[in-house]
N, C-alpha and C positions, 0 to 999 in steps of 0.2 A: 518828776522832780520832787525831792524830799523836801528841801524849805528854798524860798529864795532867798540868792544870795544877793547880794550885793556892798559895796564898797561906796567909800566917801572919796568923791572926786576932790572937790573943794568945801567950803563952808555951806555954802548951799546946795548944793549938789547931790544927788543919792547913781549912782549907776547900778543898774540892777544886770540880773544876768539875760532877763527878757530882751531888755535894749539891746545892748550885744547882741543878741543873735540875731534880732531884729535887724541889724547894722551887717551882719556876715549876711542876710539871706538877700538881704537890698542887693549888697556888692556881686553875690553870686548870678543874681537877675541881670546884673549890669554887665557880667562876665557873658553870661551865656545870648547877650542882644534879643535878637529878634525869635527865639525859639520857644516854644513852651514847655513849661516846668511841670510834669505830672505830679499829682499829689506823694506817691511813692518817693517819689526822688526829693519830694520839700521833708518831708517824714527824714528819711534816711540823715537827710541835711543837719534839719535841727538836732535829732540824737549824737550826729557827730560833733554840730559845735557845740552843744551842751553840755556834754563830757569835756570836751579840749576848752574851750573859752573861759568857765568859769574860774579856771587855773590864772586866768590875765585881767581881771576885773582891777585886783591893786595896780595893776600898771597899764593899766589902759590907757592913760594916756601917752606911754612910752615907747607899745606896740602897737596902738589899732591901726596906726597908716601900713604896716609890714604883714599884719592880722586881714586886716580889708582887702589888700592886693592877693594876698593867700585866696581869699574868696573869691573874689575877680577873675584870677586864675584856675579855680575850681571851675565857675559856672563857663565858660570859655572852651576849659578841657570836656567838659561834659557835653557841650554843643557838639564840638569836633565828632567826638564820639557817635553820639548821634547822625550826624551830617555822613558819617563815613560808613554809614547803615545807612542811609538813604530816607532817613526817619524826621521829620520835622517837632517831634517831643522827644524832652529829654526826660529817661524813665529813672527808674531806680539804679537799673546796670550800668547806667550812665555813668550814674554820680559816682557808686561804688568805685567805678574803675577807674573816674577821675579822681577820690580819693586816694584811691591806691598808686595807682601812677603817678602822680603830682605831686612829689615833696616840697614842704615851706623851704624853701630856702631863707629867708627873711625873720622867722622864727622856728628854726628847726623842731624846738621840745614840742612843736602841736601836735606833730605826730607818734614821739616818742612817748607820749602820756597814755596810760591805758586808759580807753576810752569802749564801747559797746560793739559787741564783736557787728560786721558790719556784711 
């Protein structure tokens, strides 16, 4: 990451872009329940919302509930994934492929943004 960014929520407030993601990987753990997260696939995670996320910092507070449920449903579709390989971790091909398959509905532009080839 080049510098970090971040935006002014309120008067006291800094939101940075670490939080964020911080906040996308929580929802993705919460998406994906009881399974575990291989390091490759938190890797994968954070490059893709660190690309896509920093674009929503000025609005975050207008999209993180449609932003968070995106994640939600990442870590979810990446269980299945898993689950349907008979796999109790979820790897990297996981996430990939639930990245790939799972469009935001909710915030469309997350995926229309160039972000690190994946």
């Amino acid at each position: 990451m080049a510098g970090k960014s971040k935006a002014s929520i309120s008067k006291n407030t800094e939101l940075h872009i670490e939080d964020v993601i911080a906040q996308g990987a929580i929802a993705f753990g919460q998406g994906a329940g009881s399974m575990n997260i291989s390091r490759g696939a938190g890797r994968l995670l954070r490059k893709f919302f660190d690309a896509r996320f920093e674009h929503h910092l000025r609005d975050w507070n207008k999209n993180r509930l449609g932003i968070l449920a995106y994640a939600r449903g990442l870590g979810w579709y990446a269980a299945v994934v898993a689950q349907t390989n008979k796999r109790v971790d979820i790897g990297k091909g996981d996430t990939r492929e639930a990245i790939m398959g799972f469009p935001c509905p909710i915030v469309p532009q997350l995926l229309d943004q160039k972000g690190p080839d994946l």
